[in-house]
BATIDO-192256 format. One record per atom (N, C-alpha, C): residue number from 0; z, y, x; residue in one letter. Coordinates in steps of 0.1 Angstrom, whole numbers, plus 5000, padded with zeros to 4 digits. Example, Ala and Ser with C-alpha at 12.3 -4.5 7.8 and 13.67 -1.06 7.14 Angstrom:
% residues 2
0,5078,4943,5132,a
0,5078,4955,5123,a
0,5078,4967,5132,a
1,5071,4978,5128,s
1,5071,4989,5137,s
1,5079,5000,5129,s
% end
This chain:
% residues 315
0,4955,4827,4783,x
0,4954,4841,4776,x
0,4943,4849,4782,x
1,4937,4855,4774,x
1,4926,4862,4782,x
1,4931,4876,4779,x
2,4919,4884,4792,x
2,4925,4898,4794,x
2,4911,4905,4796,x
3,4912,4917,4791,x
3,4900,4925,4798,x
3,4891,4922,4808,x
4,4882,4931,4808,x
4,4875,4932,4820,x
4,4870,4944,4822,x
5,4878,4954,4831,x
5,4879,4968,4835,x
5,4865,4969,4838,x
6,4857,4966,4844,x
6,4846,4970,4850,x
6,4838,4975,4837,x
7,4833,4990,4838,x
7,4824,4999,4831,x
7,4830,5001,4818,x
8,4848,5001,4822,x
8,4853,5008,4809,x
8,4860,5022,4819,x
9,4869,5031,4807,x
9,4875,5039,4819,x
9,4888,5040,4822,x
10,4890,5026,4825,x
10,4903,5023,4838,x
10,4898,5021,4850,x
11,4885,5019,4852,x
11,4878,5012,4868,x
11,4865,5023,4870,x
12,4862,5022,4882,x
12,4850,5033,4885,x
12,4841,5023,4897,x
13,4829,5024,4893,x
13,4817,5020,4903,x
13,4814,5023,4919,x
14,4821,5017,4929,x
14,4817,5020,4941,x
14,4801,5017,4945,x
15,4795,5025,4944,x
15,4782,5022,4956,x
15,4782,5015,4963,x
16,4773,5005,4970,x
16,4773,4999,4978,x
16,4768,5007,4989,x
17,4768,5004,5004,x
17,4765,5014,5010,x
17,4771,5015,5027,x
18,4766,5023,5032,x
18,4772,5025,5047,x
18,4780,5034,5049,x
19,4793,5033,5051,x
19,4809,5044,5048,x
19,4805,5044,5066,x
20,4814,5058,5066,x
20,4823,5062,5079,x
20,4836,5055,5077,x
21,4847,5051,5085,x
21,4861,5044,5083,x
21,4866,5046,5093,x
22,4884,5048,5100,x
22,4888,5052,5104,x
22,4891,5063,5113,x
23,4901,5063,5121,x
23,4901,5078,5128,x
23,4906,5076,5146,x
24,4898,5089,5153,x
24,4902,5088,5162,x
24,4912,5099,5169,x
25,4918,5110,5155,x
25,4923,5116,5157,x
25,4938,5116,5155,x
26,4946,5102,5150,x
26,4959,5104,5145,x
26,4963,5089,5151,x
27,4966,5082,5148,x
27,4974,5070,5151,x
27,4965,5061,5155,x
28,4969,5052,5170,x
28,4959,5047,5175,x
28,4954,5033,5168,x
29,4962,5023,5161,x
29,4958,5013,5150,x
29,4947,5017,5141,x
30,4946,5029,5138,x
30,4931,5036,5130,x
30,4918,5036,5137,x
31,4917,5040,5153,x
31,4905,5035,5159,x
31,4900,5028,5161,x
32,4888,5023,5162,x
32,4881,5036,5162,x
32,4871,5041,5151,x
33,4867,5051,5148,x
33,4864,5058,5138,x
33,4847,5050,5136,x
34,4845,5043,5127,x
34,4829,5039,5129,x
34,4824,5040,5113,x
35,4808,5026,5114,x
35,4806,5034,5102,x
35,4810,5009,5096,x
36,4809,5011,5080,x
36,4809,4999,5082,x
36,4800,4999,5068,x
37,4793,4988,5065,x
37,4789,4982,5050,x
37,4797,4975,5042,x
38,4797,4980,5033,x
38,4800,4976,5018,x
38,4794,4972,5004,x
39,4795,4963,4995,x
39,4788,4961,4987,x
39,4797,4970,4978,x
40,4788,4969,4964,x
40,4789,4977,4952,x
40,4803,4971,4945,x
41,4816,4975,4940,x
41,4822,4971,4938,x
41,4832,4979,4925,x
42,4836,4975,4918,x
42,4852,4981,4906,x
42,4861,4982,4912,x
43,4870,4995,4907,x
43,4883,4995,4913,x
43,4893,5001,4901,x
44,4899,4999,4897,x
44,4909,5004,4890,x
44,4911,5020,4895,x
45,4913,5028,4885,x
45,4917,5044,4887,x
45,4931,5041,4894,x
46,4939,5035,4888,x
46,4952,5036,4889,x
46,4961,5024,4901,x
47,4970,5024,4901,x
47,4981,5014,4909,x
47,4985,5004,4895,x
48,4985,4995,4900,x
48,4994,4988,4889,x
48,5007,4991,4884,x
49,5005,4994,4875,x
49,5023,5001,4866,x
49,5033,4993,4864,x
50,5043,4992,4860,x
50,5058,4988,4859,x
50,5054,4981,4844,x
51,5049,4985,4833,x
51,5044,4983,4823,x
51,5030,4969,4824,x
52,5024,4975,4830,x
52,5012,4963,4826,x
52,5019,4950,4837,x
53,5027,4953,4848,x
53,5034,4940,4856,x
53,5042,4933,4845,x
54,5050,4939,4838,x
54,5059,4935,4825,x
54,5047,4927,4815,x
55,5037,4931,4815,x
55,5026,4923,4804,x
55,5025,4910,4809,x
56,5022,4911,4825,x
56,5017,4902,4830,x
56,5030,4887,4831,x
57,5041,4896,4833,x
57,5050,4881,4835,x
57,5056,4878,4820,x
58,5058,4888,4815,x
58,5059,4881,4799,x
58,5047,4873,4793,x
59,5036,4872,4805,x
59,5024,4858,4795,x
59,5024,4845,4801,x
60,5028,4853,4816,x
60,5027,4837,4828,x
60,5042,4831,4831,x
61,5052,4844,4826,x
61,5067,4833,4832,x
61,5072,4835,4851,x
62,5061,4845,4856,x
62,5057,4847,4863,x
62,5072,4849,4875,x
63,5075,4844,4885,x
63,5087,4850,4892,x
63,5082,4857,4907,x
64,5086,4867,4906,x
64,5084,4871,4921,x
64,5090,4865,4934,x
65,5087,4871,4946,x
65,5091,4863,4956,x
65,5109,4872,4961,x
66,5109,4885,4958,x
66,5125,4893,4958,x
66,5129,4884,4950,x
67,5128,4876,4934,x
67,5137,4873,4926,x
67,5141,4853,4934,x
68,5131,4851,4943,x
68,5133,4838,4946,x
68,5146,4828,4956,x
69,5149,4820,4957,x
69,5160,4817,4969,x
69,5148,4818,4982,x
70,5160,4824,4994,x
70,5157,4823,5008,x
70,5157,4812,5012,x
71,5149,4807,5021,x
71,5150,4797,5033,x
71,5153,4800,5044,x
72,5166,4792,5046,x
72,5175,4799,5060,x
72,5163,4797,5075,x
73,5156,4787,5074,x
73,5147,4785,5084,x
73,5138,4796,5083,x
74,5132,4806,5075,x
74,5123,4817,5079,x
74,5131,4824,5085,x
75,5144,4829,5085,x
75,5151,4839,5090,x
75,5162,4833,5098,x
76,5155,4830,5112,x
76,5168,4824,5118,x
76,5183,4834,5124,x
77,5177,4847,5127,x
77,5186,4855,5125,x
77,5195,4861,5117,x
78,5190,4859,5106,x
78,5199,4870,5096,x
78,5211,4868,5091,x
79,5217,4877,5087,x
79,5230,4873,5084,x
79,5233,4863,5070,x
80,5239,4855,5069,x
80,5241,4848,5060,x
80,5241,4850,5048,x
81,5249,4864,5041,x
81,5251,4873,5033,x
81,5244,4880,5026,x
82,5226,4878,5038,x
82,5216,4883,5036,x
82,5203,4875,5026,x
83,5213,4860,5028,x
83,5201,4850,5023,x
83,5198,4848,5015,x
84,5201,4857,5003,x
84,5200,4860,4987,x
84,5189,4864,4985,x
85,5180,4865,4972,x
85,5169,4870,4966,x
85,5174,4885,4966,x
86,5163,4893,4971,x
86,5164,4907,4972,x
86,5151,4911,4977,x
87,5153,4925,4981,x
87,5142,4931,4985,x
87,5149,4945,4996,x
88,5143,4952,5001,x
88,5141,4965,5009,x
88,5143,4977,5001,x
89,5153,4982,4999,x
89,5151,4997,4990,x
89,5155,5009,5000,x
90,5150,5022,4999,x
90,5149,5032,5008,x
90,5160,5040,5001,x
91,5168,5044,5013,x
91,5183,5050,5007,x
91,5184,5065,5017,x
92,5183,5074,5008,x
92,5182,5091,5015,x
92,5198,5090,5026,x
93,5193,5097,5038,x
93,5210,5092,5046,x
93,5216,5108,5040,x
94,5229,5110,5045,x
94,5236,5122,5041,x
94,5234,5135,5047,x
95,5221,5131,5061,x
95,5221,5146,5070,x
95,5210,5142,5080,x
96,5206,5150,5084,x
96,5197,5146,5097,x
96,5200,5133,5107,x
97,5191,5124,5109,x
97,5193,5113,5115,x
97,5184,5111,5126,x
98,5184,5103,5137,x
98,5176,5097,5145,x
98,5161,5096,5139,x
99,5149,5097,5135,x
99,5140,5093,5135,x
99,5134,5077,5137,x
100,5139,5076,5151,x
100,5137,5065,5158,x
100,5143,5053,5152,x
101,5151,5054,5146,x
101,5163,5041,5140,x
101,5157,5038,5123,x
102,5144,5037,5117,x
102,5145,5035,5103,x
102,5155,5025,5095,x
103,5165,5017,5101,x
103,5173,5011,5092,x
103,5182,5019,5086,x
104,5185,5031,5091,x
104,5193,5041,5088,x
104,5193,5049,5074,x
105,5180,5045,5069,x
105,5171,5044,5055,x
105,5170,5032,5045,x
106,5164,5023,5051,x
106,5162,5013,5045,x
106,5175,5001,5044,x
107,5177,4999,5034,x
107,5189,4988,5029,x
107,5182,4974,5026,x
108,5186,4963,5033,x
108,5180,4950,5026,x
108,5197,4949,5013,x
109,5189,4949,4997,x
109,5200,4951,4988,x
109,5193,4938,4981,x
110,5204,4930,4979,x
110,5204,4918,4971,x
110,5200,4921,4956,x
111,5193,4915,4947,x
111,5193,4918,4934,x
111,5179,4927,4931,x
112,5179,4936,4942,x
112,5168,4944,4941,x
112,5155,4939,4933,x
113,5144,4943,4928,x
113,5133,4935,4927,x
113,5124,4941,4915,x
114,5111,4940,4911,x
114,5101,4950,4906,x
114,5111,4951,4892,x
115,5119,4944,4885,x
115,5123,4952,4871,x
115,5139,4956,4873,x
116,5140,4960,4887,x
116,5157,4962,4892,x
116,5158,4967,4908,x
117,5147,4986,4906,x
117,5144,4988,4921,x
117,5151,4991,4926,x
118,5165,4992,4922,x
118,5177,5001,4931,x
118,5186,4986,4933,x
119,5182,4974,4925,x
119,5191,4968,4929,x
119,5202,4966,4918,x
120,5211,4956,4912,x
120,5218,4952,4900,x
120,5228,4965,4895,x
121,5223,4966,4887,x
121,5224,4979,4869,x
121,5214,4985,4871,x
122,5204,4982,4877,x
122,5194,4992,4876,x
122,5180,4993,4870,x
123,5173,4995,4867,x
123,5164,4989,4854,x
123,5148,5001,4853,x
124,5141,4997,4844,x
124,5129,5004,4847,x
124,5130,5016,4835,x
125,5144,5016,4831,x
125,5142,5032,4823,x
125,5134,5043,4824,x
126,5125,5042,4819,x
126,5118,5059,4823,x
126,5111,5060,4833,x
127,5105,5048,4842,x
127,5096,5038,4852,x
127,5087,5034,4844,x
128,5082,5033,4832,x
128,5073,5025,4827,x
128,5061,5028,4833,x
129,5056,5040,4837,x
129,5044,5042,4837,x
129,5041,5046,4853,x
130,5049,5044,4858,x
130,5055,5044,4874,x
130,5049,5035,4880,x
131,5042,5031,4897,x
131,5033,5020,4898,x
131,5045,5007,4903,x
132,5043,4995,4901,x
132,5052,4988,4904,x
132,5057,4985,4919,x
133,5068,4983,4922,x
133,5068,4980,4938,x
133,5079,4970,4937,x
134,5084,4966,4952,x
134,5093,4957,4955,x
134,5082,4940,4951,x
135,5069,4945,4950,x
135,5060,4930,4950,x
135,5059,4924,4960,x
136,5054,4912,4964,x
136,5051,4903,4980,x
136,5039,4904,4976,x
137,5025,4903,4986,x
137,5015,4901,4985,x
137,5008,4891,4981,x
138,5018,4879,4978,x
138,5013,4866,4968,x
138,5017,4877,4953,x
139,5031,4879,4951,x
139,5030,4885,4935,x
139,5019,4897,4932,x
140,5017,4902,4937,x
140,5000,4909,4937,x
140,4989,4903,4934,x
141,4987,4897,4949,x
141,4976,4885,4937,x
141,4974,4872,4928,x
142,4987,4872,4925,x
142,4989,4866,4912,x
142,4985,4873,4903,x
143,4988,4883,4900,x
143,4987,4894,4889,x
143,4974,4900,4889,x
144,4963,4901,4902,x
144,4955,4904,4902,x
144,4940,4892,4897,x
145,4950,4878,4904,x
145,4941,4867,4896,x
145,4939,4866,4877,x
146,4956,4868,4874,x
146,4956,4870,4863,x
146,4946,4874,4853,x
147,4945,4892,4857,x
147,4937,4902,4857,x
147,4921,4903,4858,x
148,4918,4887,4863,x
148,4906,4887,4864,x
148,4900,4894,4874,x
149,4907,4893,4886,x
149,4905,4905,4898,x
149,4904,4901,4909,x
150,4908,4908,4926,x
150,4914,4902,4931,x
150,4914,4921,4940,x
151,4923,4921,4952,x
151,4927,4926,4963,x
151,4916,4938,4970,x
152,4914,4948,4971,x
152,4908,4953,4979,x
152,4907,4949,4994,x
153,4896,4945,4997,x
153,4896,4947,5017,x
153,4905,4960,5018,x
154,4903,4957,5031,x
154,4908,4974,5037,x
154,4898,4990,5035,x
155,4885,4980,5036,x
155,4874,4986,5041,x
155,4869,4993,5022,x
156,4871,4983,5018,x
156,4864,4988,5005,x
156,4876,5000,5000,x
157,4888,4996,5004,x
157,4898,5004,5000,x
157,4900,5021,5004,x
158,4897,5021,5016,x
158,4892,5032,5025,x
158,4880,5039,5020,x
159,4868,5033,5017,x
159,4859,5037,5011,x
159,4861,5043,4999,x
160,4872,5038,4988,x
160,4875,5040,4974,x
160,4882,5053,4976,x
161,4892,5054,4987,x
161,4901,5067,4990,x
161,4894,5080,4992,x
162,4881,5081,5002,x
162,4879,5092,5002,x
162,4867,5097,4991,x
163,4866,5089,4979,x
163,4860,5098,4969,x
163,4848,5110,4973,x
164,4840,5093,4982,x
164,4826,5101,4982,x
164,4824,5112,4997,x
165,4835,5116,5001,x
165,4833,5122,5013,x
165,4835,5115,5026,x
166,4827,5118,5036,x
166,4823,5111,5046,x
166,4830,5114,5056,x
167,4844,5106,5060,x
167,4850,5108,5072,x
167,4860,5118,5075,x
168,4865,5128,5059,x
168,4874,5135,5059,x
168,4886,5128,5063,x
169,4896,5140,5065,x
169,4914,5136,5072,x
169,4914,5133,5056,x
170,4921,5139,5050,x
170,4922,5137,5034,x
170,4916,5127,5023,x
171,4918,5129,5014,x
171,4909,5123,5001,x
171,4906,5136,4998,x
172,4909,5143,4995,x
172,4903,5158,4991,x
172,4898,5164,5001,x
173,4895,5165,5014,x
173,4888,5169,5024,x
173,4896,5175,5040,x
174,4896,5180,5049,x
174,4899,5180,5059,x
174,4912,5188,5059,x
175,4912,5199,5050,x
175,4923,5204,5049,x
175,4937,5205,5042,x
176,4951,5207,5049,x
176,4958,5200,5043,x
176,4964,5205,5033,x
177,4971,5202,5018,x
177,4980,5208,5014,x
177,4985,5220,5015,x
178,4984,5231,5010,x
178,4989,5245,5012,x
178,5000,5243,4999,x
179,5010,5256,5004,x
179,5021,5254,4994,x
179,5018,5261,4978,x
180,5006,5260,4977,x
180,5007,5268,4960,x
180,4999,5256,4953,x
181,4995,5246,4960,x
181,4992,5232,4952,x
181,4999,5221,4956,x
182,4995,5213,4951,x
182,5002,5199,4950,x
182,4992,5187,4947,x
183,4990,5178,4959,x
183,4974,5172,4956,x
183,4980,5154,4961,x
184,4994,5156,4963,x
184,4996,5142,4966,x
184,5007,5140,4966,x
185,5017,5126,4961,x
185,5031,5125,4961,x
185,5038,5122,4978,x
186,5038,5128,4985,x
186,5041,5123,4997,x
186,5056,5135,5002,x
187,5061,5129,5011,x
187,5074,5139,5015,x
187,5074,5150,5013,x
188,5081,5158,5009,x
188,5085,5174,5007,x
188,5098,5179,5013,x
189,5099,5185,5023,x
189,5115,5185,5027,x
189,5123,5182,5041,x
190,5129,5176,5039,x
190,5136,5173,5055,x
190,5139,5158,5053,x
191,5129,5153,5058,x
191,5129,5136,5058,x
191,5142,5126,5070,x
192,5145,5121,5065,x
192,5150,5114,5055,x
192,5162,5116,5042,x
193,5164,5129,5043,x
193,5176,5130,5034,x
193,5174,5147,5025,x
194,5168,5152,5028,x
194,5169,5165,5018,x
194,5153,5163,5011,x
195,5146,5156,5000,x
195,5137,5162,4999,x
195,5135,5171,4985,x
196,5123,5176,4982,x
196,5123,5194,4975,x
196,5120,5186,4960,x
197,5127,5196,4950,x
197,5124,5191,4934,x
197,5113,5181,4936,x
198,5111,5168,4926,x
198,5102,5165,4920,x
198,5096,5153,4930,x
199,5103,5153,4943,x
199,5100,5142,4955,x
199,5111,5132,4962,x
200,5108,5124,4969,x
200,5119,5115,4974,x
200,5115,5106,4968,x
201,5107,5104,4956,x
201,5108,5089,4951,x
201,5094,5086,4941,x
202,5093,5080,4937,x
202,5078,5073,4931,x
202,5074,5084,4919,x
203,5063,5086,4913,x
203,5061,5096,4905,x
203,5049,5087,4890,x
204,5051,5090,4882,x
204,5043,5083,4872,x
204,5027,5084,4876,x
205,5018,5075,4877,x
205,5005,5071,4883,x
205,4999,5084,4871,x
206,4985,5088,4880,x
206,4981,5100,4874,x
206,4988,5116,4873,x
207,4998,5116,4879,x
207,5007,5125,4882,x
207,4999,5138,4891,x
208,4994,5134,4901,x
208,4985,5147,4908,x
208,4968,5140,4906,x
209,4963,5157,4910,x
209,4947,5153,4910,x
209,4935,5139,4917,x
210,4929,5138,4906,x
210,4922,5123,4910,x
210,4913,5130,4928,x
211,4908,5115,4933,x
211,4897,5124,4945,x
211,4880,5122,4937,x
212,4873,5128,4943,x
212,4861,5123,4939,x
212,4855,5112,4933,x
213,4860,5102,4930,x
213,4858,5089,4925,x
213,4862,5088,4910,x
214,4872,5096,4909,x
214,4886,5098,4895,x
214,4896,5089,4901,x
215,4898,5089,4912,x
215,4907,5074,4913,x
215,4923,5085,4918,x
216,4929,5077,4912,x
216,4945,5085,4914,x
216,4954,5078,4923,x
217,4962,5087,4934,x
217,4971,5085,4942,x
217,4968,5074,4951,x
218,4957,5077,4955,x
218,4953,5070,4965,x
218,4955,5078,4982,x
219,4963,5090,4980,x
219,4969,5095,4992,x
219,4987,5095,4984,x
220,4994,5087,4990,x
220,5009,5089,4985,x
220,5013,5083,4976,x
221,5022,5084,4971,x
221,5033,5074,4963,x
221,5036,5056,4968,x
222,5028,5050,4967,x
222,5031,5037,4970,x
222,5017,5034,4982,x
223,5024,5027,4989,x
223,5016,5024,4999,x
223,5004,5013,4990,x
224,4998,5007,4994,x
224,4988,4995,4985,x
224,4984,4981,4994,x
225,4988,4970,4993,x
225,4984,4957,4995,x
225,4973,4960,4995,x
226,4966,4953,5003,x
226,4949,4947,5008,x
226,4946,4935,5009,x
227,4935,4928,5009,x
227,4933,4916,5013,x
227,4933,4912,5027,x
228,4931,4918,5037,x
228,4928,4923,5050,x
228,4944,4914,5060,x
229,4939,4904,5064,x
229,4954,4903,5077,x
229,4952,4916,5088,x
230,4958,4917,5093,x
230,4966,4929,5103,x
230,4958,4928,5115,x
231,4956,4933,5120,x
231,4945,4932,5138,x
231,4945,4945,5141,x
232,4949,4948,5154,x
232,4946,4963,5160,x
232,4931,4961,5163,x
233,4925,4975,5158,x
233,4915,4973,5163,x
233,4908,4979,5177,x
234,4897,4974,5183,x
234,4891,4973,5195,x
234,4884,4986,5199,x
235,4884,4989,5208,x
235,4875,4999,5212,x
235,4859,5000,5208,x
236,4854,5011,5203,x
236,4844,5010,5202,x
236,4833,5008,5210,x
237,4821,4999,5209,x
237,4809,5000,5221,x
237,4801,5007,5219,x
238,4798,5017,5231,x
238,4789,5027,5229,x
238,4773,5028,5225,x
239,4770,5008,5229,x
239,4762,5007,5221,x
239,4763,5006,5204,x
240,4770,5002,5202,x
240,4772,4998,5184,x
240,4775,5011,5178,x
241,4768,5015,5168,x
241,4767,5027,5162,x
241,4770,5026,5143,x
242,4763,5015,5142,x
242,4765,5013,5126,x
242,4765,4999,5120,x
243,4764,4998,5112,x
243,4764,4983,5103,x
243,4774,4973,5107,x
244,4793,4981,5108,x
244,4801,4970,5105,x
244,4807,4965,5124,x
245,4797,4971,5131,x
245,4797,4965,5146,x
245,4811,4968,5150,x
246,4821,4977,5148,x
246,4836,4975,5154,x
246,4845,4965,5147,x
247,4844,4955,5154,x
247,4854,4940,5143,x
247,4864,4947,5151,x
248,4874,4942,5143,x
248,4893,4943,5153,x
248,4891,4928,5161,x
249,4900,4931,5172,x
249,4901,4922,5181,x
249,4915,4921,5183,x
250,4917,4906,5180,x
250,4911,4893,5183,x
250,4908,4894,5161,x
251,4901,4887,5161,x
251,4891,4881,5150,x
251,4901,4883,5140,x
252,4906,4889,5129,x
252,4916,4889,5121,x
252,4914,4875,5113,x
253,4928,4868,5114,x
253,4938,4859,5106,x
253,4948,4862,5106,x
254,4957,4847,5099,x
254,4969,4849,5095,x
254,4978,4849,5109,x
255,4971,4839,5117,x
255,4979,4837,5127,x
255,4980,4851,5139,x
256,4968,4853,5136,x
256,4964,4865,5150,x
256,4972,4877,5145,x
257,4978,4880,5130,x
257,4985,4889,5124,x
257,4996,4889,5126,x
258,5005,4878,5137,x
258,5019,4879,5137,x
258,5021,4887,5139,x
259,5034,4894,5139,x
259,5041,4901,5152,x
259,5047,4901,5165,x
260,5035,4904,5178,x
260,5043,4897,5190,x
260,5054,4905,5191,x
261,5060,4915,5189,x
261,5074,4920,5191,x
261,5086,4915,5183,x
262,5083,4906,5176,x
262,5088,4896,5166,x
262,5086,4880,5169,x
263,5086,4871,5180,x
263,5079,4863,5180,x
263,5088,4853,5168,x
264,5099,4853,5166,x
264,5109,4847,5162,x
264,5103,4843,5145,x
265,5098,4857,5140,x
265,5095,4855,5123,x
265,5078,4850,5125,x
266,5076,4840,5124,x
266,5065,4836,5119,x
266,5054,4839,5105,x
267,5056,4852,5103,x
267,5056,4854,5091,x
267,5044,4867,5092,x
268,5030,4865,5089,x
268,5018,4867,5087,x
268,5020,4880,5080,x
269,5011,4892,5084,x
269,5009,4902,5081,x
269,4996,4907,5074,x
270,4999,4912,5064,x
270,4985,4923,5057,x
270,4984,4933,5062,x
271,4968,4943,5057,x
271,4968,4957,5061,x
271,4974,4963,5048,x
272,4986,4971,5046,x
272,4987,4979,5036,x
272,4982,4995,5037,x
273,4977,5005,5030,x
273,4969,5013,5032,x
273,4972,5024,5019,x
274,4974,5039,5024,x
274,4973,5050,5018,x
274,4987,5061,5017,x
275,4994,5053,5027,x
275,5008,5063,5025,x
275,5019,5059,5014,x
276,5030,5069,5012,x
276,5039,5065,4999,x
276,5044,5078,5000,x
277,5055,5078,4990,x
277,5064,5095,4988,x
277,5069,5093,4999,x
278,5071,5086,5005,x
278,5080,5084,5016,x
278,5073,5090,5031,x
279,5060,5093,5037,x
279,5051,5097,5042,x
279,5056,5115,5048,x
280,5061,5115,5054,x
280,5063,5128,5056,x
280,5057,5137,5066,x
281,5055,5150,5069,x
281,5043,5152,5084,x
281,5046,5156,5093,x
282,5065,5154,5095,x
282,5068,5152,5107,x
282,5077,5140,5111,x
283,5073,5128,5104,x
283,5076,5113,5109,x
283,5067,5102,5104,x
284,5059,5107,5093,x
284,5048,5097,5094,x
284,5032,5099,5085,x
285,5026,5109,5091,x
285,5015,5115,5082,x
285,5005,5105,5084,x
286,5007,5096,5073,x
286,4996,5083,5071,x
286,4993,5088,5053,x
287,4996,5094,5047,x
287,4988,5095,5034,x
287,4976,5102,5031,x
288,4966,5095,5045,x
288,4949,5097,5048,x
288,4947,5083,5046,x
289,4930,5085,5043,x
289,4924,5069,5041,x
289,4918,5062,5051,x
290,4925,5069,5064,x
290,4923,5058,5075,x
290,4936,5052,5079,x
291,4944,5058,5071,x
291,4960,5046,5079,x
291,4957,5037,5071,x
292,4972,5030,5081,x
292,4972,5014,5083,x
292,4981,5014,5087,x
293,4991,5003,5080,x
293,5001,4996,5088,x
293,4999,4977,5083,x
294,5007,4977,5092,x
294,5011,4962,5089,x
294,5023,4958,5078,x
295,5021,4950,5072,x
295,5036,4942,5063,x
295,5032,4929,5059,x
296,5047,4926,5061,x
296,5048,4910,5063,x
296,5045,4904,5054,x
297,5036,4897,5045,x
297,5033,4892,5033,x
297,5046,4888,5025,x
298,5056,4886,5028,x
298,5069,4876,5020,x
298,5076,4894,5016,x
299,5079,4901,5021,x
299,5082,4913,5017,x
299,5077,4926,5008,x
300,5085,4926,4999,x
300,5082,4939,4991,x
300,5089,4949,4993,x
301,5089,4964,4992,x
301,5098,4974,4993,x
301,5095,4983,4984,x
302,5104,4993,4985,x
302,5108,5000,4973,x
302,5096,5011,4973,x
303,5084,5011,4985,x
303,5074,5026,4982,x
303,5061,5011,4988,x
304,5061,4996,4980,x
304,5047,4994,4979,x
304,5041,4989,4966,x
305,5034,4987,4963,x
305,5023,4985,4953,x
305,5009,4981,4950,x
306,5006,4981,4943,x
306,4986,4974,4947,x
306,4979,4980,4933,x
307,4966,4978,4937,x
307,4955,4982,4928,x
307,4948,4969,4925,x
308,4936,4969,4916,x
308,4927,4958,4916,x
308,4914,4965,4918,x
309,4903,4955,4921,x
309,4892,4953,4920,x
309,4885,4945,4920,x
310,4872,4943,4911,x
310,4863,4935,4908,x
310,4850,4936,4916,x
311,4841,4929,4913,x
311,4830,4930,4916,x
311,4819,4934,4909,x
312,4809,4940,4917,x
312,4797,4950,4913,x
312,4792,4941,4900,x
313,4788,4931,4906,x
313,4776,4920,4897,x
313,4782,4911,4896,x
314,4783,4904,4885,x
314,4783,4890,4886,x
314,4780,4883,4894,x
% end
């Protein structure tokens, strides 16, 4: 079946190729250090992939996610038995102020869960259509993104795509944050984890707040975004290296170097995912800038991640 090709229509916008500033050395230390890196010219979709065009995609391929799949009791030598069902991670508001420290206190592993069932069985994409998709694994991403005639943002090109042309801002819109008489990103509003304010706590239809410089939408907030990128903290900068790419993460990013050593047990290879979600709040996790980063485990989807595409400049 053939499918478009976003590039120089207006679903996708033209990155420059070029020398970016990237990371920070002002907020979380996995973001340092703050350097400059090269990029080629590249497409990127305005938007997150929707609840809708994922439904296109598996009504042509038959397509099954990795939530809808059986578990293998050998990846999870721990878990509970009960647990070893197809499912996914869905984020559950607690009843009152909670520990901080303890996120399971939030998050539910719910059986059934999965991108056309985000809460889990009776639950459905009513009135989601246009909502970006989540509860995907980073294989179901780029499946949909091969599909698509696509593939995955790096980190770097991703970062690049987020600040919309400005060089090295905290923001996508610029250094300063959010004041209460606008609204420039879907990210926490409220008293995190359980009271948040009209209109937040949960995913918002893509295009919903202001594009950044690029046109490109919600690239601070609502769903976090898959990368192509394995996971590597990165290295201190040398005071000789100043430009052209010179801060690599150390040790050399792969799959293997991406474990989790606080995890030795799950063998299970990490991505960079990048840009925040509604779930981002700025007093427990102000990452909906375009220099966070976290890690996630490639076999896992949850209820605030999602992906974009991008193509290439030139043939």
């Amino acid at each position: 079946m053939s499918v478009p090709d976003h590039r120089a229509s207006a679903d996708a916008v033209r990155i420059p190729g070029g020398e970016y500033l990237v990371g920070s050395d002002a907020h979380y230390t996995e973001e340092a250090p703050r350097r400059r890196v090269q990029v080629d010219e590249f497409w990127v979709d305005r938007f997150t992939v929707t609840n809708r065009e994922y439904a296109e995609f598996v009504a042509a391929t038959r397509y099954v996610t990795v939530a809808e799949r059986p578990l293998d009791p050998e990846d999870f030598p721990d878990a509970p038995k009960e647990n070893l069902v197809p499912g996914s991670m869905v984020f559950t508001g607690t009843s009152g102020p909670v520990d901080l420290r303890h996120l399971n206190q939030w998050w539910t592993w719910t059986p059934g869960a999965s991108w056309h069932k985000p809460l889990g069985p009776g639950s459905s994409l009513r009135r989601l259509a246009d909502h970006p998709v989540v509860h995907v694994a980073c294989e179901d991403a780029e499946a949909y993104c091969a599909w698509a005639g696509a593939r995955l943002p790096t980190e770097a090109e991703w970062e690049v795509a987020a600040r919309g042309g400005l060089d090295g801002t905290t923001y996508t819109w610029g250094d300063e944050p959010e004041t209460a008489d606008e609204a420039l990103a879907n990210y926490w509003h409220g008293d995190f984890p359980w009271r948040a304010e009209p209109g937040y706590g949960r995913t918002s239809s893509v295009g919903s707040y202001p594009p950044n410089g690029y046109g490109l939408h919600d690239m601070a907030g609502n769903v976090w975004e898959w990368t192509s990128d394995w996971y590597a903290v990165q290295r201190p900068a040398d005071p000789a290296d100043e430009v052209h790419g010179c801060c690599v993460p150390s040790p050399e990013p792969s799959a293997e170097a991406s474990l989790d050593p606080a995890q030795p047990q799950f063998k299970i290879p990490r991505r960079v995912v990048k840009g925040g979600s509604f779930l981002c709040a700025d007093t427990y996790c102000l990452r909906y800038r375009p220099a966070a980063r976290r890690p996630q485990p490639v076999d896992t989807g949850m209820s605030h991640i999602g992906f974009r595409c991008v193509r290439p400049g030139r043939l």
